[in-house]
N, C-alpha and C positions, 0 to 999 in steps of 0.2 A: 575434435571440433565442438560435438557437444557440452564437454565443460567451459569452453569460452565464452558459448552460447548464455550457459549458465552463469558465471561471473559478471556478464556485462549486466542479463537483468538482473541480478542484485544490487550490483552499480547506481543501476537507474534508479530503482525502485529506493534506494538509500536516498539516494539525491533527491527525489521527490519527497519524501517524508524530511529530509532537513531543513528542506526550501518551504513546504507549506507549516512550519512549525515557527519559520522568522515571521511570520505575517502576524503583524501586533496589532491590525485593524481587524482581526477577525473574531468573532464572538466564539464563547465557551466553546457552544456547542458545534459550531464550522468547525473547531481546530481540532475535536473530538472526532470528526465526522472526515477529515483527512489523515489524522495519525490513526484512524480504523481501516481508512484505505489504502493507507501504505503498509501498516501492517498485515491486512490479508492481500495483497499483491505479494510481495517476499513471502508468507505465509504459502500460500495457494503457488508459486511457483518452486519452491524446495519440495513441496508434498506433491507436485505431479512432475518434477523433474524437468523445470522450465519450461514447461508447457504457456506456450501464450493466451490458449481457453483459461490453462490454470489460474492464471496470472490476474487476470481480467476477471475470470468468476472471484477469485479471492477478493480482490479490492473490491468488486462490488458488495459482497457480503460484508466484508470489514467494514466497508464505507456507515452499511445500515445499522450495522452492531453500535460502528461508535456514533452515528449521529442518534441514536434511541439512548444510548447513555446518556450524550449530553441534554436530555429533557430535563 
């Protein structure tokens, strides 16, 4: 049951990062600041093993990584 667990937030977290990546109204640095948060959500859920803290701390950090990049 835990690997299904596993597969569906991948799923999600893929879907989230495709869908905020078609948004052509959004500046550099938004679309930097979502492809950071979707990368550390899948990031942060493979490293703690689907953990939903994991999940959720990773996107936040990704979030901050990519929106300082895009300065």
């Amino acid at each position: 049951m835990k690997t299904k667990n596993k597969y569906v937030t991948h799923l999600m977290m893929t879907f989230v990062v495709l869908s905020a990546v078609g948004c052509s109204s959004m500046s550099a640095r938004d679309k930097n600041t979502a492809i950071g948060a979707g990368v550390g959500g899948v990031a942060g859920a493979v490293l703690t093993g689907g953990s939903a803290l994991g999940t959720v701390g990773g996107a936040a950090v990704g979030g901050v990584i990519g929106n300082q990049i895009g300065k």
